[in-house]
Every structure is written in C-alpha cells, then in structure tokens.
C-alpha positions in Angstrom: 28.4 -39.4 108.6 30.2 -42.4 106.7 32.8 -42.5 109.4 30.0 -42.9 112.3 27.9 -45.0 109.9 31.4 -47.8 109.4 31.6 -47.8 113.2 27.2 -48.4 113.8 27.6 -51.0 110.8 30.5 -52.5 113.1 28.9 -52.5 116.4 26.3 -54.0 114.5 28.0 -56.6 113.3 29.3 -57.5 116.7 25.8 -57.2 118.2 23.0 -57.8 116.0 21.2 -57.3 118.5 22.3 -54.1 119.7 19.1 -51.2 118.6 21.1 -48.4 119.7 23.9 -48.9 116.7 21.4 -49.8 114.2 19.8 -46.8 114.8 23.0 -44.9 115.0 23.2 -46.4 111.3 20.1 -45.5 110.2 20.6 -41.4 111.3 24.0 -42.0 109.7 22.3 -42.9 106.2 20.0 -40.1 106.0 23.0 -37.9 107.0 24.6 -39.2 103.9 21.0 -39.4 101.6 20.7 -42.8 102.0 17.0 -42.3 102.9 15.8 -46.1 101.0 18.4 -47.5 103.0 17.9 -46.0 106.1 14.3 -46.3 106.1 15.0 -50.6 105.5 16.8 -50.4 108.9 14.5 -48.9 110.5 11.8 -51.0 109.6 13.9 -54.0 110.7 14.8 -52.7 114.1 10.4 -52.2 114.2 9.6 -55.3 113.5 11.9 -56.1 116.6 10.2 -54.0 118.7 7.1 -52.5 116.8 6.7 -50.1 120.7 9.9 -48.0 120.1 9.6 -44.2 120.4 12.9 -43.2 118.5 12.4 -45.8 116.0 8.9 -44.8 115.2 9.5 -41.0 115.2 12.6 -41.5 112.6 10.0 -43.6 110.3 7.0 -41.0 110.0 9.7 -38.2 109.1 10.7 -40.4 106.3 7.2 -40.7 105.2 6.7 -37.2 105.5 9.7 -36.4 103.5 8.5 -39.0 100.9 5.0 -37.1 100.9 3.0 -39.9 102.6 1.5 -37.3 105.1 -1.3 -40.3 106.2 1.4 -42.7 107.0 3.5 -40.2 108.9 0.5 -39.4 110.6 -0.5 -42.8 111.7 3.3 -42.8 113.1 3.3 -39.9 114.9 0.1 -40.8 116.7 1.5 -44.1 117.9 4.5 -42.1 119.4 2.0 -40.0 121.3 0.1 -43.0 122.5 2.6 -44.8 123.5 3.6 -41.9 125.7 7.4 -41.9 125.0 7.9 -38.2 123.0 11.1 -37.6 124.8 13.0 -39.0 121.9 11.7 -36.6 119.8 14.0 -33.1 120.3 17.0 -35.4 120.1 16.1 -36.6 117.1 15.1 -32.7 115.6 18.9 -32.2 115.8 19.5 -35.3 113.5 17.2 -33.7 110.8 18.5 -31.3 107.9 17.3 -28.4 108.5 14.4 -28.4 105.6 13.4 -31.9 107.7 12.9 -30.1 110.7 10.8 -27.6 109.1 8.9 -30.1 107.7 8.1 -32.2 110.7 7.3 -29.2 112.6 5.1 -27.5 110.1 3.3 -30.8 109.6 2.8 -31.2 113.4 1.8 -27.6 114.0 -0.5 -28.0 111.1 -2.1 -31.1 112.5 -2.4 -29.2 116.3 -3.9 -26.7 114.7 -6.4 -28.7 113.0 -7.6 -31.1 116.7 -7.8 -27.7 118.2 -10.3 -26.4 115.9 -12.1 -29.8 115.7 -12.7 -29.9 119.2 -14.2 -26.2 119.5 -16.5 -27.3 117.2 -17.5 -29.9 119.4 
C-alpha cells in the first residue's frame, strides 16, 4: 500500500485532475489506516463530481466504519439512484475483510428491512 499510494500521490501530482489516481490514493490510505485521510480525498474528488459511483460507495463505507449508519445510508441510496452499482464488487475486494462484513451486513440488514416494509403495505 505505501508503494502504490507514492505512485497515485505522483500521478496526482502530474494530473490534478486525474480521479482515477486520487482514488487509487484514497484505497491506498485505508490499506495503510489512514481512514481521516483517505476519507479528505475522497470528499475532494466529490465535490468534483458530487455523481460518482466509486467515489460515493468508498465514502458510505467510511461512515459505516465510523458508525454513522444514517450517513452511510444516505450514500448508498444515491449509488442506487444514480444507477451505477457496478463499481461496487470491485471495490468489496479493496475492503479488509471485517469492512466487507460490515457493508454487507449493513446492506443485507437494510434489504431486509424495505422488504418487510413493503409487505406491510
């Protein structure tokens, strides 16, 4: 992780621009537990294109992990309106392991939870 994370930060440098390295960057932080800093990035890269999937996605697992189950909610349903979930089994292999879990229980929980709102409807 701190080798790829020298190279995104180079790219970067080269291309500020360039979403696809600062995301690299990002992943690269939380690889190393640099979840503060990785979370900044990602924020930046939003507010440079608030309609990003893979940006969005990596954001409401952070707030997950940091127990802000609304806010990783809120997240997760703009990934599903925007239509774009694609990004989000490559992104489950970027996640430690007790990430993953967490994402997917929280998702399966919130399933669950439509499901039995709309039988009682």
């Amino acid at each position: 992780a701190p080798g790829v994370y020298q190279l995104a930060s180079l790219l970067v440098e080269l291309d500020t621009s360039d979403e696809a390295s600062r995301i690299l960057c990002a992943d690269a932080l939380y690889q190393m537990g640099c979840v503060e800093e990785a979370h900044k990035l990602l924020l930046l890269s939003l507010s440079r294109n608030p309609q990003r999937s893979p940006i969005l996605a990596r954001l409401a697992l952070l707030q997950l992990k940091k127990g802000f189950m609304y806010d990783g909610n809120q997240l997760l349903k703009k990934v599903i309106r925007i239509g774009d979930t694609s990004c989000l089994l490559p992104i489950m292999d970027i996640f430690r392991d007790e990430d993953r879990k967490l994402m997917q229980t929280h998702c399966h929980f919130r399933a669950l939870t439509i499901l039995k709102d709309k039988q009682e409807d």
